[in-house]
PyMOL CGO cylinders between C-alpha atoms (Angstrom):
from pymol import cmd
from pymol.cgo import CYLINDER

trace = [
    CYLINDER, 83.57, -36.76, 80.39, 81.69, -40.10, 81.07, 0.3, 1, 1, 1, 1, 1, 1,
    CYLINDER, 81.69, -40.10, 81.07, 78.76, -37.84, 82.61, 0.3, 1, 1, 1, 1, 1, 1,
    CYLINDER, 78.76, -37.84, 82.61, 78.53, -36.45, 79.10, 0.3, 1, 1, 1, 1, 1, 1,
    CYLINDER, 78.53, -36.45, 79.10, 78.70, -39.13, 77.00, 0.3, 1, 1, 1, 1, 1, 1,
    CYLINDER, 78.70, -39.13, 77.00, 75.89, -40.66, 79.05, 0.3, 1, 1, 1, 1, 1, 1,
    CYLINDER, 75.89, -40.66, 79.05, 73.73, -37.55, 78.76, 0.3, 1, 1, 1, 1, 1, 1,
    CYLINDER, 73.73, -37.55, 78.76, 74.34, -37.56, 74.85, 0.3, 1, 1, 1, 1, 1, 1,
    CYLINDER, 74.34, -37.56, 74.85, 73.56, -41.53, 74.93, 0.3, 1, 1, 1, 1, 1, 1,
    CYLINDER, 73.56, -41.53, 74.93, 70.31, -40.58, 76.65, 0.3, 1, 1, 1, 1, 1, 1,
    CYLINDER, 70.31, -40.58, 76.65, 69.43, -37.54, 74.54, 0.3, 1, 1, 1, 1, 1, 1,
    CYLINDER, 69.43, -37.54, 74.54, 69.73, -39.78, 71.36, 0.3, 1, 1, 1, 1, 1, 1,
    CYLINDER, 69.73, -39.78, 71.36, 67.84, -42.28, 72.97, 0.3, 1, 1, 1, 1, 1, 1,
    CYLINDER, 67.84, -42.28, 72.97, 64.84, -39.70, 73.60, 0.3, 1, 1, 1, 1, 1, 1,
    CYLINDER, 64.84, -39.70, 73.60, 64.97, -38.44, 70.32, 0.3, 1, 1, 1, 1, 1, 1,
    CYLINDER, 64.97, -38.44, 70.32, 64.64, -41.88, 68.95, 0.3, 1, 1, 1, 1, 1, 1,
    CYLINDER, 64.64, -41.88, 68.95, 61.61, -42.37, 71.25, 0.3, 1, 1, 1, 1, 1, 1,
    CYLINDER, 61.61, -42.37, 71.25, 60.00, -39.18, 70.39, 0.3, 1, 1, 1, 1, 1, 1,
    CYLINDER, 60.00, -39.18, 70.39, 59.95, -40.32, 66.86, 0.3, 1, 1, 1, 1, 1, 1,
    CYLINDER, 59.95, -40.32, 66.86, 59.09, -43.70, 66.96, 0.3, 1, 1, 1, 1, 1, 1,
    CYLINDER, 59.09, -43.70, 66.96, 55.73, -41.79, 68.67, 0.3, 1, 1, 1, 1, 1, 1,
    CYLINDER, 55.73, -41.79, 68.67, 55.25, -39.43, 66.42, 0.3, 1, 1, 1, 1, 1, 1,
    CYLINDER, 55.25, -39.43, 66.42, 55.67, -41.47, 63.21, 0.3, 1, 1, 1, 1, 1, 1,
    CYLINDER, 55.67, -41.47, 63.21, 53.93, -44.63, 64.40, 0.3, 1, 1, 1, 1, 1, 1,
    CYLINDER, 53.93, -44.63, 64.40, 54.22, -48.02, 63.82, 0.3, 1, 1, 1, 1, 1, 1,
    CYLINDER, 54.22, -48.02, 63.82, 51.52, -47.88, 60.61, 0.3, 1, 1, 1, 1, 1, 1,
    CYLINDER, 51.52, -47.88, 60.61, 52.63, -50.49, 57.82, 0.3, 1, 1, 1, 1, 1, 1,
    CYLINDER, 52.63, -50.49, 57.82, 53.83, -48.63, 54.25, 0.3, 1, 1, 1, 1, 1, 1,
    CYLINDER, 53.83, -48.63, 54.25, 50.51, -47.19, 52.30, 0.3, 1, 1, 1, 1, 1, 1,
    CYLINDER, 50.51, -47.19, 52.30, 50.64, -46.57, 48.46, 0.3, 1, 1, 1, 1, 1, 1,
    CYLINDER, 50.64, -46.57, 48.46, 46.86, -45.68, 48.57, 0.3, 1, 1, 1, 1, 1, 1,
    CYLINDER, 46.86, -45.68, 48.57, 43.68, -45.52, 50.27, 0.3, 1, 1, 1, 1, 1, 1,
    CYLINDER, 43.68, -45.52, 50.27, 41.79, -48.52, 48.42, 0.3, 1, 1, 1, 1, 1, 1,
    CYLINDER, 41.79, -48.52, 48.42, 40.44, -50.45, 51.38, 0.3, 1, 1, 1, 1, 1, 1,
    CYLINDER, 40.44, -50.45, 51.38, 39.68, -47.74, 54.44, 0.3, 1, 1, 1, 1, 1, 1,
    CYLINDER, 39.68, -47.74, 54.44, 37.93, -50.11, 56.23, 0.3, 1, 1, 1, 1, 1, 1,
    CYLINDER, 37.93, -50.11, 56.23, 40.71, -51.95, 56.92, 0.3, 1, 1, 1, 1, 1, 1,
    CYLINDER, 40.71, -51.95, 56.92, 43.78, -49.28, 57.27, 0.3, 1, 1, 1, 1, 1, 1,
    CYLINDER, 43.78, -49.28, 57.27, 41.73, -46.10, 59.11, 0.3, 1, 1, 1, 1, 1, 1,
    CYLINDER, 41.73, -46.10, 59.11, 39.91, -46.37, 61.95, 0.3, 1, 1, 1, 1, 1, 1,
    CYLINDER, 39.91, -46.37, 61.95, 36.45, -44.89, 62.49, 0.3, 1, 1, 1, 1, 1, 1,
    CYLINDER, 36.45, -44.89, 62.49, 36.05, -41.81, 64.27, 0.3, 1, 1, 1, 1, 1, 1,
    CYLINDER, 36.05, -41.81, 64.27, 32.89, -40.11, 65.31, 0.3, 1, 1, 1, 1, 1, 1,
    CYLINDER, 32.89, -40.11, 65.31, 33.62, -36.46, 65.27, 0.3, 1, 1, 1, 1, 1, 1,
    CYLINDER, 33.62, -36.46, 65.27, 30.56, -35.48, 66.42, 0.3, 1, 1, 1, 1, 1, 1,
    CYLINDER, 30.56, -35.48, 66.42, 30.84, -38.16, 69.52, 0.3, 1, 1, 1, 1, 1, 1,
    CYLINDER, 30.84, -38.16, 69.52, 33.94, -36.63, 69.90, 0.3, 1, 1, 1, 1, 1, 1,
    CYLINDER, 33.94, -36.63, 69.90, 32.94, -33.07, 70.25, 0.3, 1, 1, 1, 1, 1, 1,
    CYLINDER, 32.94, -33.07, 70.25, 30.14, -33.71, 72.51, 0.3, 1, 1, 1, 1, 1, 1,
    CYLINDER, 30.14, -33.71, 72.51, 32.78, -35.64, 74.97, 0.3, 1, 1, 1, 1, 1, 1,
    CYLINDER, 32.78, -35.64, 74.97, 35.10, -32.78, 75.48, 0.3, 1, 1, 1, 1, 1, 1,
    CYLINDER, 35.10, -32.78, 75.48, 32.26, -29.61, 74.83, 0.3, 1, 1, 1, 1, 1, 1,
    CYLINDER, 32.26, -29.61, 74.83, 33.11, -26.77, 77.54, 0.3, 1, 1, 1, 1, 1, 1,
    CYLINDER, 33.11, -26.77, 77.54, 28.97, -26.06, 77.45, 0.3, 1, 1, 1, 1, 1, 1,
    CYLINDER, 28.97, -26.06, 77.45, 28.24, -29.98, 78.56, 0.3, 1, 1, 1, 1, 1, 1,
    CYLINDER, 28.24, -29.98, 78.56, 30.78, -30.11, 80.95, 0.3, 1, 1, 1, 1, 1, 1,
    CYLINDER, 30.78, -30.11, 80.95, 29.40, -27.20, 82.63, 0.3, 1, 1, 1, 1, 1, 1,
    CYLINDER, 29.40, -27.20, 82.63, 25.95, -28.66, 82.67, 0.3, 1, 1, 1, 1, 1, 1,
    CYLINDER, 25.95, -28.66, 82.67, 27.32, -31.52, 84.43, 0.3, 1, 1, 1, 1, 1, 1,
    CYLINDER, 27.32, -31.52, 84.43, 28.89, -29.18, 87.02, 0.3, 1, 1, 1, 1, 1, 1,
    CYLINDER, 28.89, -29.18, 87.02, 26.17, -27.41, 87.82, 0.3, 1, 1, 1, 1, 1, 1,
    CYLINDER, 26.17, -27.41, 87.82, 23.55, -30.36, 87.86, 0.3, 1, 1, 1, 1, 1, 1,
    CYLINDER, 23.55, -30.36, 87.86, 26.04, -32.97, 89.83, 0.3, 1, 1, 1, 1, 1, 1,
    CYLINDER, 26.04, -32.97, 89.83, 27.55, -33.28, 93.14, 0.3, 1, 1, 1, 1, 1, 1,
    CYLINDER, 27.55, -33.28, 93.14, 31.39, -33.08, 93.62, 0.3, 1, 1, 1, 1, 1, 1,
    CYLINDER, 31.39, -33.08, 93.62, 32.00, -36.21, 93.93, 0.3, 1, 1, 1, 1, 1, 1,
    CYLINDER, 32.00, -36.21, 93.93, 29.90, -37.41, 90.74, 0.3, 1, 1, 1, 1, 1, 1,
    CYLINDER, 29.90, -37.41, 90.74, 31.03, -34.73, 88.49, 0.3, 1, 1, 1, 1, 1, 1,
    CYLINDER, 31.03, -34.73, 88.49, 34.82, -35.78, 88.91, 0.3, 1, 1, 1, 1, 1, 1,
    CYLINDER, 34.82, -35.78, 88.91, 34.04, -39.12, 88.20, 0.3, 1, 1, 1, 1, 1, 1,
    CYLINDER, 34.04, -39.12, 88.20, 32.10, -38.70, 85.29, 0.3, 1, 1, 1, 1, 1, 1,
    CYLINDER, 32.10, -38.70, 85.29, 34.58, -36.23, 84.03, 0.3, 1, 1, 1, 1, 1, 1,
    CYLINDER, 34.58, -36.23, 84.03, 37.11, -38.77, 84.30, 0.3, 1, 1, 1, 1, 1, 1,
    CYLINDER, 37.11, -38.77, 84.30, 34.56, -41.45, 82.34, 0.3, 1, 1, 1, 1, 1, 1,
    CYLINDER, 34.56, -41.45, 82.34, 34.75, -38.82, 79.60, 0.3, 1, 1, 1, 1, 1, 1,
    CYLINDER, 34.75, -38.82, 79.60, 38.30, -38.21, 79.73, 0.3, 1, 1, 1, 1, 1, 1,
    CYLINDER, 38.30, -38.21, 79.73, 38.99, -41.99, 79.41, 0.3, 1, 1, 1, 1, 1, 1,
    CYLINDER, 38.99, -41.99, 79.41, 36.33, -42.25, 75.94, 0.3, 1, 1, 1, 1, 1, 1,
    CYLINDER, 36.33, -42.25, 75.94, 37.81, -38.79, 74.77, 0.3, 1, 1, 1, 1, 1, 1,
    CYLINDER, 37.81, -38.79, 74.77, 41.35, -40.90, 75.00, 0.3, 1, 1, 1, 1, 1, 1,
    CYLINDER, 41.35, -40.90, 75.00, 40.20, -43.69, 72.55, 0.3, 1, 1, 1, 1, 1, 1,
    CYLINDER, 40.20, -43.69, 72.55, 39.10, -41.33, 70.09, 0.3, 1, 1, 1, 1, 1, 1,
    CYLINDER, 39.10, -41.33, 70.09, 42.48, -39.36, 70.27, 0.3, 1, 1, 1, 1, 1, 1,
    CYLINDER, 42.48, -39.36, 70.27, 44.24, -42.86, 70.06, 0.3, 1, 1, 1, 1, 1, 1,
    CYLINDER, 44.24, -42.86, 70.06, 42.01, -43.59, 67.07, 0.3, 1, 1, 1, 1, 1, 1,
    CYLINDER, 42.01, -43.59, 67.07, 43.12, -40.03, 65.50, 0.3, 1, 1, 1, 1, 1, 1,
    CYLINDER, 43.12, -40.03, 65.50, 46.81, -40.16, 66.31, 0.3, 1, 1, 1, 1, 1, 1,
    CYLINDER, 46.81, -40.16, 66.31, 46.69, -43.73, 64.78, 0.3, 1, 1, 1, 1, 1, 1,
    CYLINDER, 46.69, -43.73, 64.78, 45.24, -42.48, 61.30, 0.3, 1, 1, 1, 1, 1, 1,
    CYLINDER, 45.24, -42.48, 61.30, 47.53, -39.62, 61.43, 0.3, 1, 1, 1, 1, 1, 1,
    CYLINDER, 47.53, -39.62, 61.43, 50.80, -42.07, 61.74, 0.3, 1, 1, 1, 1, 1, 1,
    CYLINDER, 50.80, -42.07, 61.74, 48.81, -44.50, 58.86, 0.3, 1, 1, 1, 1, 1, 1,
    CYLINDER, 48.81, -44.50, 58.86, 48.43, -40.84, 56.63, 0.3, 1, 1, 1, 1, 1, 1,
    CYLINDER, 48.43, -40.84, 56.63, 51.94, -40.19, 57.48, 0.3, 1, 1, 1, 1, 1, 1,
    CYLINDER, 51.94, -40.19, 57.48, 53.24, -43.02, 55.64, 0.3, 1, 1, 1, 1, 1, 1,
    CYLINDER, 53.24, -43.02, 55.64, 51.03, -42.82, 52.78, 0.3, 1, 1, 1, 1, 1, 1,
    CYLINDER, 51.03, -42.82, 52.78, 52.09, -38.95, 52.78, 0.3, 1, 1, 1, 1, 1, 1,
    CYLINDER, 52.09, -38.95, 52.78, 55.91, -40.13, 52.72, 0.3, 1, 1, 1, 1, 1, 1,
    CYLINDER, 55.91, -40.13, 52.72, 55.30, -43.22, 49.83, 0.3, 1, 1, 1, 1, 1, 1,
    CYLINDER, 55.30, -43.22, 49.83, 53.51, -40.70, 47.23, 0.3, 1, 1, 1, 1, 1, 1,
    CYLINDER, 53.51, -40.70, 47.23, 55.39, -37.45, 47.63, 0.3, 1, 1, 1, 1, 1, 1,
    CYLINDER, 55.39, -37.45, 47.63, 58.13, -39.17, 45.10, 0.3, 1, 1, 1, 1, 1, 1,
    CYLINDER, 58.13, -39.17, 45.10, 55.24, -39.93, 42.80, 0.3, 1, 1, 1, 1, 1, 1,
    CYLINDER, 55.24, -39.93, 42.80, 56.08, -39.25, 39.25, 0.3, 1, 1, 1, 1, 1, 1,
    CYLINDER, 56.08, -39.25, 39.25, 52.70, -37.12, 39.35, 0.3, 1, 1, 1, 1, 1, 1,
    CYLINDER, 52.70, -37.12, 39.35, 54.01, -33.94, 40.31, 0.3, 1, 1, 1, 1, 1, 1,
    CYLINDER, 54.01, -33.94, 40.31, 50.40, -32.89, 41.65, 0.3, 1, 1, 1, 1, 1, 1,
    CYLINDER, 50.40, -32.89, 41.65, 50.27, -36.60, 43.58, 0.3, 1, 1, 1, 1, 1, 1,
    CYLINDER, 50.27, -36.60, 43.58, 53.71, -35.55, 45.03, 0.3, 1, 1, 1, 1, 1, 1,
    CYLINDER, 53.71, -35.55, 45.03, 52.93, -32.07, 46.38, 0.3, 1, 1, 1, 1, 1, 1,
    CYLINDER, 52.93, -32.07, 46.38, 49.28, -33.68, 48.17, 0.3, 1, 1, 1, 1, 1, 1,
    CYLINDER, 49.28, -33.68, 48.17, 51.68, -35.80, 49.03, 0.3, 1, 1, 1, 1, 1, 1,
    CYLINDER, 51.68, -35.80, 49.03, 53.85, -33.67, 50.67, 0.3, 1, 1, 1, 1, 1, 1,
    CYLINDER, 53.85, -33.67, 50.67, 50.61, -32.04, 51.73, 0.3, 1, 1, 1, 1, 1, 1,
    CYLINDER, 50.61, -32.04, 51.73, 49.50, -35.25, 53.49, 0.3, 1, 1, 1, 1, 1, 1,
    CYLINDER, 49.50, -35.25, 53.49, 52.57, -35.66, 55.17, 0.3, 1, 1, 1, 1, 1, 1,
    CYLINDER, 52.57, -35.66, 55.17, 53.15, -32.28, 56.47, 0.3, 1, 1, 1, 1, 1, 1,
    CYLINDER, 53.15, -32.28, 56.47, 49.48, -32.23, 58.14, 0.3, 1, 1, 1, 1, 1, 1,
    CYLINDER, 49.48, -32.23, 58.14, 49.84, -35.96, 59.16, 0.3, 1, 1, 1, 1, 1, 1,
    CYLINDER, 49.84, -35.96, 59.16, 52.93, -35.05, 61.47, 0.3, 1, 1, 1, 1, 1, 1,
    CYLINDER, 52.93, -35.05, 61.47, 51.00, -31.83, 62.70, 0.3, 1, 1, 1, 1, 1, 1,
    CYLINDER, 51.00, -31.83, 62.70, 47.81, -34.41, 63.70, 0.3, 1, 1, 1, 1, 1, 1,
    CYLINDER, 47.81, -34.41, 63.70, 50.16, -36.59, 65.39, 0.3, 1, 1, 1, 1, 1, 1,
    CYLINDER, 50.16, -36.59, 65.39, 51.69, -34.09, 67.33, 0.3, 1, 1, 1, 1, 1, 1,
    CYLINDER, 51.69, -34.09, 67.33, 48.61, -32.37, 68.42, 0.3, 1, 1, 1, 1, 1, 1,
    CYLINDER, 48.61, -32.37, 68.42, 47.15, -36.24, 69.46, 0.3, 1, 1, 1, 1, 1, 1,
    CYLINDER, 47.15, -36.24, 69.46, 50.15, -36.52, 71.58, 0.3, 1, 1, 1, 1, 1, 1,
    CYLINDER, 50.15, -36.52, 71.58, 49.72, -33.42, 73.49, 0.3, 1, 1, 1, 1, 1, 1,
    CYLINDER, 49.72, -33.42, 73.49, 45.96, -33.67, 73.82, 0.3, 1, 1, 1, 1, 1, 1,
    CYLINDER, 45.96, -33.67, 73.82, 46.45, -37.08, 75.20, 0.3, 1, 1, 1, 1, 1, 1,
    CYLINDER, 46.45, -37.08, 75.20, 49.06, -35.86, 77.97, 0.3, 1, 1, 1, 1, 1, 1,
    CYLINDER, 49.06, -35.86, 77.97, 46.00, -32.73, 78.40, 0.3, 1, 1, 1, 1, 1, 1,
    CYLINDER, 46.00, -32.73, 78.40, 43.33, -36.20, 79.17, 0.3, 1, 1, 1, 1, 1, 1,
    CYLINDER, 43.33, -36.20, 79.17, 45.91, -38.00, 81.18, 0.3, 1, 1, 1, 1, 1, 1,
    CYLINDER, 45.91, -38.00, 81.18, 45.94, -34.99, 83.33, 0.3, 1, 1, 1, 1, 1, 1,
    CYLINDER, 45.94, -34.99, 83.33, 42.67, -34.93, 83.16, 0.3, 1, 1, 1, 1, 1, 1,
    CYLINDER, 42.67, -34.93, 83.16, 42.06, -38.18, 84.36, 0.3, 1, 1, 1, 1, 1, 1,
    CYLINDER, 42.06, -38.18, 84.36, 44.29, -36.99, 87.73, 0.3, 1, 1, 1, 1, 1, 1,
    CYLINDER, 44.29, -36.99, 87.73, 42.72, -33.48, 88.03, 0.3, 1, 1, 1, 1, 1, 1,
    CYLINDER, 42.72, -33.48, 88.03, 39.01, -33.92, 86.68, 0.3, 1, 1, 1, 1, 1, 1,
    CYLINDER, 39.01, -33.92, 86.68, 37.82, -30.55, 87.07, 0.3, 1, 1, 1, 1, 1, 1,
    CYLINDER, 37.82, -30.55, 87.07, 40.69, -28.85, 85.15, 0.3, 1, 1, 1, 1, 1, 1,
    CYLINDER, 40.69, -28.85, 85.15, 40.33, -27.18, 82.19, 0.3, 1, 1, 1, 1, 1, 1,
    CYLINDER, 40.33, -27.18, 82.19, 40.18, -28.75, 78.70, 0.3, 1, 1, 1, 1, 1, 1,
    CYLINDER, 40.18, -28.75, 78.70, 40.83, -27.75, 75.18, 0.3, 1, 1, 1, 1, 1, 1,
    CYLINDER, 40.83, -27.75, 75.18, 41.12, -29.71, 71.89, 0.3, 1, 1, 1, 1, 1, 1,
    CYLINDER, 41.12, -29.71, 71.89, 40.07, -27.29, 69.14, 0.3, 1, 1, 1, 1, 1, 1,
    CYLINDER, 40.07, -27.29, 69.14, 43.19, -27.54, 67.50, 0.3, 1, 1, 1, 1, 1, 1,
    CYLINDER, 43.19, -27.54, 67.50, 43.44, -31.47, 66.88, 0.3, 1, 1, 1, 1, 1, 1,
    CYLINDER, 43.44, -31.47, 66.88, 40.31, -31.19, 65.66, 0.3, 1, 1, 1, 1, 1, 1,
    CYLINDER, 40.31, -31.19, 65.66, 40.30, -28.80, 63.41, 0.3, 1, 1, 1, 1, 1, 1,
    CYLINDER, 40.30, -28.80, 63.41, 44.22, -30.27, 61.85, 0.3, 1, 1, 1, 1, 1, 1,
    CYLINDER, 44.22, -30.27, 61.85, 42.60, -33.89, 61.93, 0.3, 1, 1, 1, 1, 1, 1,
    CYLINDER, 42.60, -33.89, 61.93, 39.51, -32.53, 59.48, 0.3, 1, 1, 1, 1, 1, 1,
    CYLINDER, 39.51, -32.53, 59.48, 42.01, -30.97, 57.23, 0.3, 1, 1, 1, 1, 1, 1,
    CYLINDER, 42.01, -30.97, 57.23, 44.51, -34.39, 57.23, 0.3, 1, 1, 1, 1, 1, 1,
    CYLINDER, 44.51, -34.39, 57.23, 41.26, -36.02, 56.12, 0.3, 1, 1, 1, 1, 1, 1,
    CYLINDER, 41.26, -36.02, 56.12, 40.25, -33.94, 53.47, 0.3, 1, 1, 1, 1, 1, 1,
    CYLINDER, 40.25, -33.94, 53.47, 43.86, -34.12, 52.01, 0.3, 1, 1, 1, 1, 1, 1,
    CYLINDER, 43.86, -34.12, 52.01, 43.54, -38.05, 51.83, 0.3, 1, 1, 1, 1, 1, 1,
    CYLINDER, 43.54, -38.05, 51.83, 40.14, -37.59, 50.04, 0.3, 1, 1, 1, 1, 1, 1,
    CYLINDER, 40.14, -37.59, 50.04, 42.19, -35.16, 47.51, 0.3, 1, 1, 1, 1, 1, 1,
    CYLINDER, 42.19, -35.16, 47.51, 45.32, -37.64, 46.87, 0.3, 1, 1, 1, 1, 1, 1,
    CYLINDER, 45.32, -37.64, 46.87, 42.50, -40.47, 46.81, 0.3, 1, 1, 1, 1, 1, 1,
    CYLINDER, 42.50, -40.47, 46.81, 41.03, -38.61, 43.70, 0.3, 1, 1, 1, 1, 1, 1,
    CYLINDER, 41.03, -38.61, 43.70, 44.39, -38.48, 42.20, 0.3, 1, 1, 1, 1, 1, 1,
    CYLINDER, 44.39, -38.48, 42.20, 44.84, -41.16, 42.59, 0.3, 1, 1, 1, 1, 1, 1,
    CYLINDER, 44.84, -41.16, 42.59, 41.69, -43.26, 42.05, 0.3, 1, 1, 1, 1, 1, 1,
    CYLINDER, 41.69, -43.26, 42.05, 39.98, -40.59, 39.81, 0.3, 1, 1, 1, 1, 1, 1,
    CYLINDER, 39.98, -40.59, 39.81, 36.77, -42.89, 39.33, 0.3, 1, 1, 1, 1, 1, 1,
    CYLINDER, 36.77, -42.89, 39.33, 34.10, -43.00, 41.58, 0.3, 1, 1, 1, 1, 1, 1,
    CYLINDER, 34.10, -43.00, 41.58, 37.13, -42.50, 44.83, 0.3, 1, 1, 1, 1, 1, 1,
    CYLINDER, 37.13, -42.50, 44.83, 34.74, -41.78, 47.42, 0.3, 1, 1, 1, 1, 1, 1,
    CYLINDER, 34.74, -41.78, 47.42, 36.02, -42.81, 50.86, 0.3, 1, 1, 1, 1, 1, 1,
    CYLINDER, 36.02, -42.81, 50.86, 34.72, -42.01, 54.01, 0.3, 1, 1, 1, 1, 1, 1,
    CYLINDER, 34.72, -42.01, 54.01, 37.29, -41.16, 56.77, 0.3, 1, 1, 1, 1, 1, 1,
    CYLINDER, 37.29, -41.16, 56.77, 35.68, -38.21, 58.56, 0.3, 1, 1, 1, 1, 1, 1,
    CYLINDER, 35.68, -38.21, 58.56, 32.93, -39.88, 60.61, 0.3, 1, 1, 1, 1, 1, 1,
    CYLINDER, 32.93, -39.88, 60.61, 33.24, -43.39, 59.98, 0.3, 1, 1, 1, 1, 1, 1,
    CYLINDER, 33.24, -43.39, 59.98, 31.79, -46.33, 62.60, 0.3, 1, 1, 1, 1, 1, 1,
]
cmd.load_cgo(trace, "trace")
């Protein structure tokens, strides 16, 4: 009996962690008025030069062994702080999501909802592709694939331009897709 009320204790305890991860630790967010100093820049482009499957094969073919693990793991390590960057927006979108889905606006609440839905689904996909790099980092001439948080991050972004609109209808231009 003890056995399983320790394996329940634990269980909740993992739960509790996996949340606290995939929510974040982003302070509350009514809107996107200052970007500068809530989301941070992300080169997308920089980004999908690091992990391109047609540059790392370049590498392979033009460098030793020896030189192409470690500059695999060089990219692996930048790719990391760009997928820290994006999981970190995500959990900062999350919130805002969550704050303006009770919005009296009913279209403000369903971007809302929107926002928060594809926020979650960034986060998620940051959290994997960052265990994918990790293992990277151990095995450098594995395979690699991060399409997917990619492609959810571009649409989380152009959701927050939409509620941004709603919300700032004015001249809201904000520029969260290739910032810095």
């Amino acid at each position: 009996m003890t056995l399983v009320l320790i394996l329940a204790v634990l269980a909740m305890v993992a739960l509790a962690c996996v949340y606290g991860l995939v929510r974040g630790h982003a302070r509350a967010l009514r809107r996107l008025e200052d970007p500068e100093h809530a989301l941070e820049g992300i080169d997308i482009e920089a980004f999908l030069t690091l992990v391109d499957g047609d540059d790392r094969e370049f590498l392979r073919e033009r460098l030793s062994a020896n030189d192409f693990r470690r500059v695999q793991r060089q990219r692996a390590r930048a790719a990391l702080d760009y997928v820290g960057r994006i999981a970190r927006n995500a959990a900062l979108l999350l919130r805002l999501g969550e704050a303006t889905r009770e919005d009296p606006d009913p279209e403000v609440a369903g971007v809302g909802r929107e926002l928060a839905t594809l926020a979650l689904k960034v986060r998620l996909n940051a959290l994997s592709a960052s265990a994918r790099l990790y293992l990277l980092l151990l095995f450098p001439t594995g395979a690699q694939h991060f399409g997917q948080v990619l492609f959810h991050y571009r649409s989380l972004t152009d959701t927050a331009l939409r509620l941004s609109r709603l919300q700032q209808p004015v001249g809201a231009e904000i520029r969260i897709h290739s910032v810095g």
